[in-house]
FIROBA-279606 format. One line per 3 residues: number of its first residue (from 1); for each residue x negated, y, z negated of N, C-alpha, C, CB. Coordinates in Angstrom, 2 decimals, padded with zeros to 5 digits, always signed. Each point is the difference from the previous one (the first is absolute). Glycine has a CB too. Layout:
<pts>
NUM = X,Y,Z,X,Y,Z,X,Y,Z,X,Y,Z ~ ...
</pts>
This chain:
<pts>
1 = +004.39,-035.65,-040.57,-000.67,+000.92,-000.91,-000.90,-000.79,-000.93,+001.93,+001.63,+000.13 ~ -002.99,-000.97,-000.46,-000.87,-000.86,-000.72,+000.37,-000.16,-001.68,-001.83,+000.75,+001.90 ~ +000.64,-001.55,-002.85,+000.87,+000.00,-001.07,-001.12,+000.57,-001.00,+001.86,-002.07,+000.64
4 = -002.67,+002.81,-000.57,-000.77,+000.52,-001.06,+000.07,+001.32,-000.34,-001.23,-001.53,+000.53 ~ +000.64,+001.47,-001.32,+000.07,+001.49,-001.21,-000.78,+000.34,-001.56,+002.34,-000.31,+001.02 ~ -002.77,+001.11,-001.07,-000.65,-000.06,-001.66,+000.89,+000.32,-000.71,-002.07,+000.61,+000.24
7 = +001.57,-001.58,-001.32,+000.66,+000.30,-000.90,+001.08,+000.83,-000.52,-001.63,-000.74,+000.16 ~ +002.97,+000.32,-000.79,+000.19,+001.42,-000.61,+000.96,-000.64,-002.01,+000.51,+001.92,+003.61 ~ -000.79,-002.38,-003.64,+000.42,-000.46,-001.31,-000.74,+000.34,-001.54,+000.70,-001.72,+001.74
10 = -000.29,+001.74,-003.09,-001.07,+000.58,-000.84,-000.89,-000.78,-000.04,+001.16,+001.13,-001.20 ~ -002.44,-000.55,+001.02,-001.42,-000.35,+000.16,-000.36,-000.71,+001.18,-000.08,-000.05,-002.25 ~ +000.36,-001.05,+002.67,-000.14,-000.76,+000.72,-001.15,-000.55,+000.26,+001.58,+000.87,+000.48
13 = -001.97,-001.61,+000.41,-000.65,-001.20,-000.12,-001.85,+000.89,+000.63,+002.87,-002.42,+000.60 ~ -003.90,+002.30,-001.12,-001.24,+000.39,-000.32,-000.31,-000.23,+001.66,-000.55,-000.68,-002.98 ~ +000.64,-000.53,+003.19,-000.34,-000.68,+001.61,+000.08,+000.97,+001.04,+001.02,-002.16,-000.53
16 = +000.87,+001.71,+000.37,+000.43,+000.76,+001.26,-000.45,+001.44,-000.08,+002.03,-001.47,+000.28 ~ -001.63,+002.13,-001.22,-000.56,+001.71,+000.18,-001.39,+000.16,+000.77,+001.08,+000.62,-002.43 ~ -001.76,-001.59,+001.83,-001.29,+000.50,+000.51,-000.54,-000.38,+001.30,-000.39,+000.04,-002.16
19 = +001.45,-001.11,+002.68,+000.04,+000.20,+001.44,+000.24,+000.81,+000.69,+000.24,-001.32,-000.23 ~ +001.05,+001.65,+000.02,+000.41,+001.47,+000.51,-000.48,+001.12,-000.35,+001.59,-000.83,+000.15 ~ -002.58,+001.04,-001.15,-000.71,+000.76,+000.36,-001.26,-000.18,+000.65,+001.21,+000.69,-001.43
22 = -001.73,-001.54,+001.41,-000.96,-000.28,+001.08,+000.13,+000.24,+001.62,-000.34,-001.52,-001.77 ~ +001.41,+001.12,+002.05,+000.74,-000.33,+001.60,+000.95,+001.10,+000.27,+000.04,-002.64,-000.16 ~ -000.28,+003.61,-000.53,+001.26,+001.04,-000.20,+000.41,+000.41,+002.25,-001.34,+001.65,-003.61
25 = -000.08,-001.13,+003.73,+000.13,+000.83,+001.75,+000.09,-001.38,+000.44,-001.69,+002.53,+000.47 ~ +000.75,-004.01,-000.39,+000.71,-000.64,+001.00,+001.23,-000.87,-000.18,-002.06,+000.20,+000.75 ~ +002.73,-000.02,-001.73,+001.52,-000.53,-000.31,+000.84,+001.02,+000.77,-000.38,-001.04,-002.51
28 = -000.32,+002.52,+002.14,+000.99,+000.64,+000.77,+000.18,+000.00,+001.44,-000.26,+001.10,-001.71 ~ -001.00,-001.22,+002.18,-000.03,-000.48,+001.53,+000.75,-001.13,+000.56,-002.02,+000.81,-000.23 ~ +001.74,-001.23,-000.89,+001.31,-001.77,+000.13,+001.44,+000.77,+000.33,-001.07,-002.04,-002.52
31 = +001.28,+002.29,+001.17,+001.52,+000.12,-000.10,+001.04,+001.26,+001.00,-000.88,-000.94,-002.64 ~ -000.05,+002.12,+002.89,+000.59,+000.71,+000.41,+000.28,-000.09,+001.89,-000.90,+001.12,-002.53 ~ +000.71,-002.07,+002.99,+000.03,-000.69,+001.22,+001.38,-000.14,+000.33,-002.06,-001.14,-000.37
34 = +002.58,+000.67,-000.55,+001.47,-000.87,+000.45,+001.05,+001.35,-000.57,-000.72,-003.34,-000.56 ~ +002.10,+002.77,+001.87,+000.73,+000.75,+000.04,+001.14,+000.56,-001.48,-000.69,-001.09,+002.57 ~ +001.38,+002.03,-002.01,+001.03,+000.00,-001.53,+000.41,-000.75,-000.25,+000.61,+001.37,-000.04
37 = -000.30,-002.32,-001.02,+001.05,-001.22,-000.08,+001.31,+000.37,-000.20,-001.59,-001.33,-000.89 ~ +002.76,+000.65,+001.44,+001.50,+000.37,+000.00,+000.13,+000.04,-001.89,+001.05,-001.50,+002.89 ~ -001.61,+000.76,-003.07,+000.47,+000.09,-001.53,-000.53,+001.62,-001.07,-000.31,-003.20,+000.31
40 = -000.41,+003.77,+000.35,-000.30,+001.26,-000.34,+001.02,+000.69,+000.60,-002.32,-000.25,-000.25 ~ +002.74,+000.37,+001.57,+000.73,+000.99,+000.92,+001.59,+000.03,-001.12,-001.38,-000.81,+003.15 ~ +001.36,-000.80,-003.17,+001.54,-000.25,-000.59,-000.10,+000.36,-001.62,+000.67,-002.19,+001.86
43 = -001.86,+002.49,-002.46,-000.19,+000.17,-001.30,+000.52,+001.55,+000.12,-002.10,-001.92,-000.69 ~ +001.18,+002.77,+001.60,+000.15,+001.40,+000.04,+001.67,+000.23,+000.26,-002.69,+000.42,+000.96 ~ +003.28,-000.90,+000.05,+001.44,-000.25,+000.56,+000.76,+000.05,-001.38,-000.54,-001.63,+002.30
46 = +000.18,+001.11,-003.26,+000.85,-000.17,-001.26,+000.31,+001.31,-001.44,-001.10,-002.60,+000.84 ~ +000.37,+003.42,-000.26,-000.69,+001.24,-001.11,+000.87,+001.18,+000.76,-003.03,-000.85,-000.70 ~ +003.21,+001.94,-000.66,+000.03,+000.95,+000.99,-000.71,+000.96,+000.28,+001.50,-000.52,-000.28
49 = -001.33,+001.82,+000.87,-000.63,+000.57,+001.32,-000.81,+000.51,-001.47,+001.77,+000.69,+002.93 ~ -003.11,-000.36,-002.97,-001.03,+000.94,-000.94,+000.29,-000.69,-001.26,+000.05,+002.51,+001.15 ~ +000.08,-004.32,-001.23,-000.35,-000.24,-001.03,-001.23,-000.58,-000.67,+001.94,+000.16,+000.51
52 = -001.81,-000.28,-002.09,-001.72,-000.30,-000.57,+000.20,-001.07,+000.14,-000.91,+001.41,-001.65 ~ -000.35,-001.87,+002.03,-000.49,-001.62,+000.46,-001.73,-000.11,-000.60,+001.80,-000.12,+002.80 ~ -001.81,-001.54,-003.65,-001.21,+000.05,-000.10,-000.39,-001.37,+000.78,-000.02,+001.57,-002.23
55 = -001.15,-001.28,+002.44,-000.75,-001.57,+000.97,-001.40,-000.13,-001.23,+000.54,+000.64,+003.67 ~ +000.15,-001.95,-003.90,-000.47,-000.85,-001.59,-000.71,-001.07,+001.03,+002.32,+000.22,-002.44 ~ -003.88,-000.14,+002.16,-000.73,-000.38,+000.33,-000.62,+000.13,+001.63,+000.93,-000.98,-002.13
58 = -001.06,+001.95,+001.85,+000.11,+000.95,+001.51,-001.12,-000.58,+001.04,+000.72,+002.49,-001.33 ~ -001.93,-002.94,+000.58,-000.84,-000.63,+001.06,-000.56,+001.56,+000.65,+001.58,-002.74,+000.57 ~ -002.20,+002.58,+000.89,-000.55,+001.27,+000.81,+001.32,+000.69,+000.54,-002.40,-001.14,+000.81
61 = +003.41,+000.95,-001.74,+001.33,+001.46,+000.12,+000.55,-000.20,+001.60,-001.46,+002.35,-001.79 ~ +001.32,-003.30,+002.48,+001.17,+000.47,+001.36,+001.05,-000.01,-000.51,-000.83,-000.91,+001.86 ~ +001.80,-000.18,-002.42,+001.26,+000.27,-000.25,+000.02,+001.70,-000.72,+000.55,-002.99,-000.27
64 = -001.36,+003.14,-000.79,+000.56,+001.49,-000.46,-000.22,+000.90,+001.12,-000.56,-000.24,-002.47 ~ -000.40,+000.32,+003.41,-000.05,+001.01,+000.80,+000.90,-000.40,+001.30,-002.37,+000.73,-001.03 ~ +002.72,-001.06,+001.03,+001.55,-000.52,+001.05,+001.28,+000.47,-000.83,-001.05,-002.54,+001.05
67 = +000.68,+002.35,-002.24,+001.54,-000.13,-000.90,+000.07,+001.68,-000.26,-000.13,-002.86,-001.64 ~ -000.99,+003.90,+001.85,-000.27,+001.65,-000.10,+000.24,+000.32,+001.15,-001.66,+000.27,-001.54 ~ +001.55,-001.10,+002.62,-000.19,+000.81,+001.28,+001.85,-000.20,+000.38,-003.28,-000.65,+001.00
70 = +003.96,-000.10,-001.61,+001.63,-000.35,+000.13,+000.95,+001.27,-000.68,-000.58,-002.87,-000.28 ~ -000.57,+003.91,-000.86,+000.73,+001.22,-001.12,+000.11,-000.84,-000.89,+001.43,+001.68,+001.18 ~ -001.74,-003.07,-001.99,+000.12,+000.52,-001.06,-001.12,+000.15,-001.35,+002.12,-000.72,+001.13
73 = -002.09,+000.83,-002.26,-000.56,+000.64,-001.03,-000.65,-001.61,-000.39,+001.80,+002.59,-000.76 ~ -003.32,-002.32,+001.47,-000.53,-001.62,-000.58,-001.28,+000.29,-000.71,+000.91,-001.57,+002.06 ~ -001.13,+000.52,-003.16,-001.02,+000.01,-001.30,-000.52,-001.58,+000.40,+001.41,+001.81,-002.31
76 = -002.11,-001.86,+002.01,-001.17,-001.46,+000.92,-000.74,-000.09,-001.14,-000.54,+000.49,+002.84 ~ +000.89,-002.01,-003.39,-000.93,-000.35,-001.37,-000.77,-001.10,+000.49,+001.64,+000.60,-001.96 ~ -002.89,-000.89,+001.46,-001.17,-001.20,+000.07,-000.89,+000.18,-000.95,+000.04,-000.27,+002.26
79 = -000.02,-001.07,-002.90,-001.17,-000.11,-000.90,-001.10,-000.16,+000.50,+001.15,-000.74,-001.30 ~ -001.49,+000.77,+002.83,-001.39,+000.13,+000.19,-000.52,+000.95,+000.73,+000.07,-001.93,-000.30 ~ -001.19,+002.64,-000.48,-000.41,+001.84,+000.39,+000.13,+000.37,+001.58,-002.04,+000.07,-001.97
82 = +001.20,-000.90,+002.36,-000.58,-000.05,+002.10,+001.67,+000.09,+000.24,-002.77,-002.29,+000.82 ~ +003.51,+001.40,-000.92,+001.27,-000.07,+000.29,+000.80,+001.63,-000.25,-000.25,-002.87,-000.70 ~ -000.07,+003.23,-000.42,+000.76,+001.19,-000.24,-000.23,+001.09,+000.97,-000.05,-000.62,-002.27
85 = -001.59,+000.87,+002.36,-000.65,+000.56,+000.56,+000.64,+000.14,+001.87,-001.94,-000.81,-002.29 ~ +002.20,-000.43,+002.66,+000.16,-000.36,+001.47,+001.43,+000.80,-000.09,-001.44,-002.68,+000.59 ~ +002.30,+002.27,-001.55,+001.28,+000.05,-000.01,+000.38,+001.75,+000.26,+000.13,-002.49,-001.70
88 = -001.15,+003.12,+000.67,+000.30,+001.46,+000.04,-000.26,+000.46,+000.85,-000.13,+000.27,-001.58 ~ -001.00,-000.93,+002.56,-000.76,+000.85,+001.66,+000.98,+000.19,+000.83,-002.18,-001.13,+000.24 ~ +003.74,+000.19,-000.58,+000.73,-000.07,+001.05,+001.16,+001.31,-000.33,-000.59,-002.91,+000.50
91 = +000.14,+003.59,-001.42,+000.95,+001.13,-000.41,+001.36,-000.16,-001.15,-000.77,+000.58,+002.53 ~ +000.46,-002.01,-003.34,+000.81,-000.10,-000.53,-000.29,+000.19,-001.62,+000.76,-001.21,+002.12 ~ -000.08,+001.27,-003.06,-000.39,+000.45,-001.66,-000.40,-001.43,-000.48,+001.90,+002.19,-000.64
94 = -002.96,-002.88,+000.58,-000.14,-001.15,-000.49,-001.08,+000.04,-001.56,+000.52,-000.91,+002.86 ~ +000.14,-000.48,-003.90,-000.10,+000.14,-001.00,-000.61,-001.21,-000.22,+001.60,+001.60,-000.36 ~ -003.15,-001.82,-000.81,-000.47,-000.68,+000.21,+001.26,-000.84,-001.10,-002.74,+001.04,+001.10
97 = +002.55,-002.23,-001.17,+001.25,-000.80,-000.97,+000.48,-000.90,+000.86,+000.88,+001.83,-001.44 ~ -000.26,-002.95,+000.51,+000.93,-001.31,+000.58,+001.35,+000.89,-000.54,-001.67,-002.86,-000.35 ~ +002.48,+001.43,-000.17,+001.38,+000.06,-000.31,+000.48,+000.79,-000.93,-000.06,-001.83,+000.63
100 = -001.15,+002.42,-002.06,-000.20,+000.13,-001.05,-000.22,+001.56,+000.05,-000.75,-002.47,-000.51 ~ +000.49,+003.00,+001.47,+000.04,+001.67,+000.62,+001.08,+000.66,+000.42,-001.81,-000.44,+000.74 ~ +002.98,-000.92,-000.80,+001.16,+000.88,+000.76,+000.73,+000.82,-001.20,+000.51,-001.88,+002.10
103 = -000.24,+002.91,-001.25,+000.70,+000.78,-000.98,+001.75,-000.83,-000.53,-001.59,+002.50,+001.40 ~ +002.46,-001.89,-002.36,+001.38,-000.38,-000.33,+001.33,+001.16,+001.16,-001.23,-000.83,-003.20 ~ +002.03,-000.10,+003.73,+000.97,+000.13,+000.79,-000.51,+001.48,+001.00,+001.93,-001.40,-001.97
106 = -002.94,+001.04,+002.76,-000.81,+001.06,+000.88,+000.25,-000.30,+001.22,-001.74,+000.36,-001.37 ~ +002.59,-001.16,+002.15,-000.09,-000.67,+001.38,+001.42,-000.44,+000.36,-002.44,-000.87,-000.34 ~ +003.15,+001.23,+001.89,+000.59,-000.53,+000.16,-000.41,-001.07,+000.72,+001.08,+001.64,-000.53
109 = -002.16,-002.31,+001.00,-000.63,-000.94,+000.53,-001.40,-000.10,-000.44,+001.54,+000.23,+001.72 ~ -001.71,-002.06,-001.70,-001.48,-000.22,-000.42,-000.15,-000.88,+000.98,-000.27,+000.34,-002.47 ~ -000.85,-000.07,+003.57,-000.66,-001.33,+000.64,-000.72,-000.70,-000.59,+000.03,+000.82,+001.56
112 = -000.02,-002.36,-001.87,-001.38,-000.41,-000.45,-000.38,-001.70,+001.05,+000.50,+001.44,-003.14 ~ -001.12,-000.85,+004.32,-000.13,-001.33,+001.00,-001.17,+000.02,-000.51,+001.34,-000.06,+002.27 ~ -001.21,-001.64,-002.78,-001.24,-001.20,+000.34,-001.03,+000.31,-001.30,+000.04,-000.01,+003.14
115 = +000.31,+000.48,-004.67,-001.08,+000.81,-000.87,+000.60,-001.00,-000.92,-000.60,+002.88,+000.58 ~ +001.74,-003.17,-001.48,+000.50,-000.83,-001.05,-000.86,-001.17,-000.02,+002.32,+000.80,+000.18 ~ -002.66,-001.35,+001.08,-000.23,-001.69,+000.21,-001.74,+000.29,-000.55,+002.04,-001.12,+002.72
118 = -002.41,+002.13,-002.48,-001.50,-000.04,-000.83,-000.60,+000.12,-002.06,-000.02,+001.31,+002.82 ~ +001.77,-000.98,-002.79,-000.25,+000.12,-001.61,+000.17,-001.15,-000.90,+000.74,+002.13,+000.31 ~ -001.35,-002.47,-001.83,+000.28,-001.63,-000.24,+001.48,+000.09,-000.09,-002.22,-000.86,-001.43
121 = +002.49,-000.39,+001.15,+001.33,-000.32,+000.32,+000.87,+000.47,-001.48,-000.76,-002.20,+001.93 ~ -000.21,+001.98,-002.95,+000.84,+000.58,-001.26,+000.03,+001.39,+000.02,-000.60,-001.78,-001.41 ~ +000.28,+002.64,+002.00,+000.56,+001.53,+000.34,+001.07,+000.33,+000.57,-001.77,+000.35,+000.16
124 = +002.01,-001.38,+000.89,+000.93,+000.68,+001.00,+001.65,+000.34,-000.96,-001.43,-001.62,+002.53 ~ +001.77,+001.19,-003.66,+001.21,+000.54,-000.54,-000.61,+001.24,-000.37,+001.35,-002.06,-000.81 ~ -002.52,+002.40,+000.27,+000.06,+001.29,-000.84,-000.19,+001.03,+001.51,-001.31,-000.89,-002.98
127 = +001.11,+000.94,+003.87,-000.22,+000.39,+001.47,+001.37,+000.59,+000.49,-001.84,-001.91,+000.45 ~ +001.96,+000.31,-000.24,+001.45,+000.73,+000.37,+001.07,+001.06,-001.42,+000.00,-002.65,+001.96 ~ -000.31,+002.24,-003.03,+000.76,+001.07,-000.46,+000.02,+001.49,+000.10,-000.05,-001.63,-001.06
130 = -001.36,+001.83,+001.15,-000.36,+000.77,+000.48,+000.01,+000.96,+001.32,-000.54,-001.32,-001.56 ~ +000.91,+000.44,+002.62,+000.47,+000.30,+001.38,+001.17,+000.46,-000.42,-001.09,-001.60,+001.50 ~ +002.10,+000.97,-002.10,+001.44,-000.07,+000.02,+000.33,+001.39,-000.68,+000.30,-002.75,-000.12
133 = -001.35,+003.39,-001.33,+000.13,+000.86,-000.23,-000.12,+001.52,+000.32,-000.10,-001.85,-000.80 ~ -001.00,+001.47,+001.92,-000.36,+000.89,+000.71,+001.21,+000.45,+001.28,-002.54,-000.95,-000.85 ~ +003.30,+000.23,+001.32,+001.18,+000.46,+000.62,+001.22,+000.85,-000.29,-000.82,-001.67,+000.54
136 = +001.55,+002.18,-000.41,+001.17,+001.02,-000.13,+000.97,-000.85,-000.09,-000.72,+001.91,+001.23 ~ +001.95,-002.26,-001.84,+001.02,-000.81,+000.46,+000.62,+000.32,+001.20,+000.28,-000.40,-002.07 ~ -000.40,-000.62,+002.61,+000.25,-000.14,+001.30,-001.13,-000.28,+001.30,+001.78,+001.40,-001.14
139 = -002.74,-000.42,+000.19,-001.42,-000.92,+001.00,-000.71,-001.19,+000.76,+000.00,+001.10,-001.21 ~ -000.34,-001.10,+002.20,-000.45,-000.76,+000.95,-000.90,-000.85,-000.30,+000.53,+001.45,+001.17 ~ -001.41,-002.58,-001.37,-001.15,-000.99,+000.22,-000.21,-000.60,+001.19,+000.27,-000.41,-001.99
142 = -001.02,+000.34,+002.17,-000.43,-001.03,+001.24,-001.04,-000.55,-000.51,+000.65,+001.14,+001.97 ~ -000.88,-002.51,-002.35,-000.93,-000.81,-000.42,-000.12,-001.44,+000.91,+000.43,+001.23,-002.36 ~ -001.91,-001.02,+002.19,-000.29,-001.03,+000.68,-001.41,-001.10,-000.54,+001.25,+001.76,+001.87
145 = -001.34,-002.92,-001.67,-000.79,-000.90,-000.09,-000.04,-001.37,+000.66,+000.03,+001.29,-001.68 ~ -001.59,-002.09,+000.95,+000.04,-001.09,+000.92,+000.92,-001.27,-000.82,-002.60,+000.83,+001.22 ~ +003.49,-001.28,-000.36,+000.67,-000.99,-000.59,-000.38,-001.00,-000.66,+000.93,+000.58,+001.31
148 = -001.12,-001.74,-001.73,-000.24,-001.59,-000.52,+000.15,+000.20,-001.23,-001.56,-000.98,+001.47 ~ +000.89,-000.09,-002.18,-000.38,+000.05,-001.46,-001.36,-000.03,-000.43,+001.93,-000.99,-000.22 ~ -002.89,+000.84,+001.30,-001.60,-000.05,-000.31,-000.51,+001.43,-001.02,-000.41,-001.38,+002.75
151 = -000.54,+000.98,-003.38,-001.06,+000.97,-000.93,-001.16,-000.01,+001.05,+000.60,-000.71,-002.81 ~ -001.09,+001.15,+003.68,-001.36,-000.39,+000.15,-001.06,+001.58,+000.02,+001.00,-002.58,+001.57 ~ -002.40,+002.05,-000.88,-000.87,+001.35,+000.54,-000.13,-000.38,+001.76,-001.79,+000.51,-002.70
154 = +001.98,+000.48,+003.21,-000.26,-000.32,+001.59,-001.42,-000.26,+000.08,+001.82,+001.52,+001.00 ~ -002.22,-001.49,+000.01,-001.31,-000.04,+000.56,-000.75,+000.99,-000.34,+000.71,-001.04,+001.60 ~ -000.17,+002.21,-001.62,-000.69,+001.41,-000.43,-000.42,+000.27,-001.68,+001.56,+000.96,+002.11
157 = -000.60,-001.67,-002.95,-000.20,+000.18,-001.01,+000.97,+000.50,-000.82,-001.81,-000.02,+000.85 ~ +003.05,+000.63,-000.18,+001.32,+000.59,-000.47,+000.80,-000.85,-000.45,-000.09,+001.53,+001.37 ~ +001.01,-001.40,-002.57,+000.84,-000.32,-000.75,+000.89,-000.31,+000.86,-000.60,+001.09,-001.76
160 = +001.46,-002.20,+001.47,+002.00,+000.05,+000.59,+000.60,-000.82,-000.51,-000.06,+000.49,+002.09 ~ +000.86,-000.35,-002.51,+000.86,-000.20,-000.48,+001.59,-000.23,+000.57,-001.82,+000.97,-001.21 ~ +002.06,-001.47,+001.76,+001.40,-000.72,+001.34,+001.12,+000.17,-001.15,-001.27,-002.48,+001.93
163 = +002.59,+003.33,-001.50,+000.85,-000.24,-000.52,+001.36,-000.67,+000.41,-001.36,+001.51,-000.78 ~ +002.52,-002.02,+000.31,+000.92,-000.84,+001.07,+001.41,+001.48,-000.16,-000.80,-003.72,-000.63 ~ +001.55,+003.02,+001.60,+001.04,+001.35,-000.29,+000.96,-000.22,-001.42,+000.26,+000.42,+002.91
166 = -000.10,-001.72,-003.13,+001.17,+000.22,-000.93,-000.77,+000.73,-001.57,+001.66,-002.49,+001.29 ~ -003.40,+001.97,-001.12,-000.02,+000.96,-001.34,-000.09,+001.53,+000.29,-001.23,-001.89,-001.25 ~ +000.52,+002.36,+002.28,-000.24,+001.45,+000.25,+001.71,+000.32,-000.35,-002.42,+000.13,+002.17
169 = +004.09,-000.41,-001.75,+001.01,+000.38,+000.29,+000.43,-000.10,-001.88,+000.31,-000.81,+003.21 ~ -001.08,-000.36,-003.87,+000.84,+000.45,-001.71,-001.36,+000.56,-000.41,+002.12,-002.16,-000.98 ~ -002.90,+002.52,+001.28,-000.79,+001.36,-000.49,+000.35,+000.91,+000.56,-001.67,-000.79,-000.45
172 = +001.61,+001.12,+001.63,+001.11,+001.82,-000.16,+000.78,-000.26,-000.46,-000.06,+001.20,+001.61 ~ +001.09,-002.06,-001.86,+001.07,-000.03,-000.58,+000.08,+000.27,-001.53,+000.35,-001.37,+001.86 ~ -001.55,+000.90,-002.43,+000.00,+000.36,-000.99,-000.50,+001.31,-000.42,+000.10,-002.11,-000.03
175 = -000.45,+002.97,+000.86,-000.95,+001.19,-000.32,+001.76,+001.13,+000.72,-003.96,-001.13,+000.56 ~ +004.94,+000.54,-000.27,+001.10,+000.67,+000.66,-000.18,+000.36,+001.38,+000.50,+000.79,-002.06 ~ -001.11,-001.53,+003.23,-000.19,+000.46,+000.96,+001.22,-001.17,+000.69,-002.82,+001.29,-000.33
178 = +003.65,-001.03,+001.10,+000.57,-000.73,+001.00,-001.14,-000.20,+001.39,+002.56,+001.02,-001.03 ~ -002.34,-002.37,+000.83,-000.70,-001.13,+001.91,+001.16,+000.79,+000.91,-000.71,-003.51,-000.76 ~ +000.45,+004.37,+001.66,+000.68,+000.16,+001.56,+000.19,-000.64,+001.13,-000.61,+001.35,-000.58
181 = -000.59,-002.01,+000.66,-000.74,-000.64,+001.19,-001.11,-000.50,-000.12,+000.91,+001.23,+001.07 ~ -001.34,-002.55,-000.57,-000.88,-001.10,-000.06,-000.65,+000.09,+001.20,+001.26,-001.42,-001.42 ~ -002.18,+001.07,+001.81,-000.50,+000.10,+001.53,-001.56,-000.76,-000.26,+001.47,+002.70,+000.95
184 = -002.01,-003.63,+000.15,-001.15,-000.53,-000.11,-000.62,+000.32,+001.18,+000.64,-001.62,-001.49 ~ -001.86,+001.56,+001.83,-000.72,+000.38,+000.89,-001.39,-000.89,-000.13,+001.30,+002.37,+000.03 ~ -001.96,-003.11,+001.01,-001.24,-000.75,+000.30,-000.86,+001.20,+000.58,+001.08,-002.55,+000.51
187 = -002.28,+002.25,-001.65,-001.35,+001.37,+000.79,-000.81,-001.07,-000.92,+000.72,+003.51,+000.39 ~ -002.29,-002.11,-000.38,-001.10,-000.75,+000.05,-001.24,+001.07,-000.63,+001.05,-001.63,+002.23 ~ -001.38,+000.86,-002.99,-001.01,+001.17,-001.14,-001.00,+000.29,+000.43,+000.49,-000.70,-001.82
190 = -001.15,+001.47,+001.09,-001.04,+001.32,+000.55,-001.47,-001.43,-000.11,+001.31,+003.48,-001.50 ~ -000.95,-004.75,+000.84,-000.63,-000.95,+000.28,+000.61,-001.35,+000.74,-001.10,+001.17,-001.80 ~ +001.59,-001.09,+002.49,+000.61,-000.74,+001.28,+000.60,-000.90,-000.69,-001.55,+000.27,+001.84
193 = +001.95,-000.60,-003.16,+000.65,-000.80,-000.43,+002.21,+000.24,+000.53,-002.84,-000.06,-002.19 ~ +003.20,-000.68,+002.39,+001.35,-000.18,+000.57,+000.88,-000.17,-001.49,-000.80,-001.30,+002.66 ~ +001.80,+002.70,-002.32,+000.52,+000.11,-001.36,+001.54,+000.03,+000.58,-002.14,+001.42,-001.58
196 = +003.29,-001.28,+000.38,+001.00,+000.34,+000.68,+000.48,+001.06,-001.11,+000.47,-002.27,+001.57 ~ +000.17,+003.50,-001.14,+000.10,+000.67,-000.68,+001.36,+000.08,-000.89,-001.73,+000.75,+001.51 ~ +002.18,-000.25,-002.80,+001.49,-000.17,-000.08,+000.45,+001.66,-000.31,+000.04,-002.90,-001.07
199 = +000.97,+003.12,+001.54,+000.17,+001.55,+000.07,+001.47,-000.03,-000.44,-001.77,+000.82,+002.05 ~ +001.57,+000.40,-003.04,+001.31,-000.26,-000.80,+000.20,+001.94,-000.08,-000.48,-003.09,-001.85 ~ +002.03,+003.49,+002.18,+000.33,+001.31,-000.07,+000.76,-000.20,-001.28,+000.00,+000.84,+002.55
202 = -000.04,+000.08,-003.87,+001.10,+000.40,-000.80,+000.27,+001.19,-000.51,-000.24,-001.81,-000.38 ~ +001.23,+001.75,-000.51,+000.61,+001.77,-000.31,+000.20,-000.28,-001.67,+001.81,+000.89,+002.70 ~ -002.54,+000.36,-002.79,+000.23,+000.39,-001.94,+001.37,+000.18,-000.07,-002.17,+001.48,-000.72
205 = +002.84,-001.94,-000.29,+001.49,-000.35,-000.15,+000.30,+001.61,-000.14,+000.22,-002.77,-001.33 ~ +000.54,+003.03,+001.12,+000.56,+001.49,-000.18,+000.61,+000.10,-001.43,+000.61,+000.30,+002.61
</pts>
């Protein structure tokens, strides 16, 4: 599975947005190619039947329009317009906004693949609190990003920001989210750069 996504953190970075909005239709042509990833199937697997789910940093919305076409009740946020725009063609309620749009305890699940790693790095606590609040106790996450410790800009011009697992695991931890499951995966960005991804499932404490 690949590892990109716009943005979805507060404000976020001037660059990247305006890539993605530039590249909005042929990103989507990119991305919507490749198959479901198990880590969505097993995300959905975890919820129950007609529950609210939001996809935080939704990008051109396949996961939300996969995650609607499964029954349940999905809201698709992106801070970048084209993105929103793509996201809603696919029949789903999408909201323009990052992390900072989510509503309080509205979700029993939040997807957010491959969007954190674009925001600066001093956001990602106020982000995730925000994620964390936006869940129900007992609610689902599936988060994902690119692993290391690098700051850099790709080739394109986009922000990233690499996180390692033991801090992503005492930041939910500190926002009350329990680590479930760890999982890594090797893919390859919408600029051929070779990333590895780190994918982390947790649950709002109850």
């Amino acid at each position: 599975m690949t590892g990109d996504r716009a943005t979805a953190g507060s404000g976020g970075d001037p660059a990247t947005l305006d890539f993605y909005q530039a590249n909005a239709g042929r990103y989507a042509d990119w991305s919507q190619g490749h198959a479901v990833p198990k880590t969505l199937e097993h995300f959905a697997a975890s919820l129950p039947a007609g529950a609210a789910v939001a996809d935080l940093g939704c990008g051109a919305g396949w996961a939300s329009a996969w995650l609607h076409a499964q029954g349940f009740a999905v809201t698709a946020f992106d801070p970048v317009p084209a993105m929103v725009a793509l996201a809603a063609a696919r029949g789903v309620t999408a909201i323009l906004g990052g992390a900072e749009a989510l509503p309080r305890a509205a979700y029993d699940g939040l997807w957010c693949n491959a969007a954190l790693q674009h925001i600066p790095r001093a956001d990602l606590p106020a982000a995730l609190a925000r994620i964390a609040a936006a869940l129900r106790p007992g609610g689902r996450l599936f988060l994902s990003v690119h692993e290391g410790d690098q700051t850099l800009r790709d080739g394109l011009g986009r922000l990233y920001n690499h996180h390692r697992e033991v801090d992503l695991r005492a930041a939910l931890a500190a926002c009350g989210l329990d680590t479930l499951h760890v999982s890594r995966a090797a893919g390859q960005g919408f600029d051929g750069r070779p990333i590895t991804m780190l994918r982390l499932d947790a649950s709002r404490k109850a």
